[in-house]
C-alpha positions, 0 to 999 in steps of 0.5 A: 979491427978485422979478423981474417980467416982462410979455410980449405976450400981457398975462400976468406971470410973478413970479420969485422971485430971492435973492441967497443962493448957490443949489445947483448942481443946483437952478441947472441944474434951474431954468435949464433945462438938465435936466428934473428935479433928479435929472438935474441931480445924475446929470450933476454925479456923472459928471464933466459939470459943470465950475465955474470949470474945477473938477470940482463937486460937486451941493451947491457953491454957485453965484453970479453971474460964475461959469463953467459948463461943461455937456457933453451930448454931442454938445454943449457949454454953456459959460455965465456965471451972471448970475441966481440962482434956486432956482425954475423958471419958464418959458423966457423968463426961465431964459434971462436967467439966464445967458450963453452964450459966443459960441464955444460958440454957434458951436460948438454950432451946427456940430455941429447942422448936421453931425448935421443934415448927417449925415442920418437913421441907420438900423440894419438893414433901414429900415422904412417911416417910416424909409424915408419920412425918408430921402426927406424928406432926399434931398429926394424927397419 
């Protein structure tokens, strides 16, 4: 099946869609989460993709209402499969291809604003960019 979308600047992206299971990593690898395939399978060997509350294996087969639980630390992904997909498109449409839980949002967004809140960290003696980000941070500059 093929999914069409139009966007504002009068161009059309075509994104093939299957209703086949598609593999994990591929999955992850075409929703975004990871930049290539090979760091979609490194993060599912090590135990920080969980399906349905399973530990998963990068060849388990994924379908649509499945629950995904991606851990990047310091952050957490917790998502429903809505769209399948072995075929990487742009953004817009990977995220229509699942659903982030309400909660994780939140509490995805809490940690952000403690990082952000946190302010820049810095080893040793600051050099002069470092020096120049904490300012911005301070709000001197």
């Amino acid at each position: 099946m093929r999914v069409t979308f139009a966007f504002a600047s009068s161009c059309t992206v075509t994104h093939r869609t299957t209703d086949e299971p598609v593999r994990l990593d591929k999955w992850l690898w075409a929703a975004r989460f990871f930049k290539t395939r090979a760091l979609a399978a490194e993060a599912i060997d090590k135990g920080h993709v969980d399906v349905n509350d399973d530990k998963a294996k990068r060849s388990r087969n994924v379908h649509p209402g499945d629950r995904i639980t991606i851990r990047r630390p310091p952050f957490e992904h917790r998502i429903t499969v809505l769209m399948l997909s072995d075929q990487r498109g742009p953004a817009t449409v990977a995220s229509t291809m699942y659903e982030e839980s309400a909660e994780s949002r939140a509490r995805r967004e809490l940690t952000a604003a403690q990082i952000r809140a946190a302010g820049p960290s810095v080893d040793g003696r600051p050099t002069k960019r470092d020096r120049r980000e904490i300012d911005r941070w301070r709000g001197r500059a």
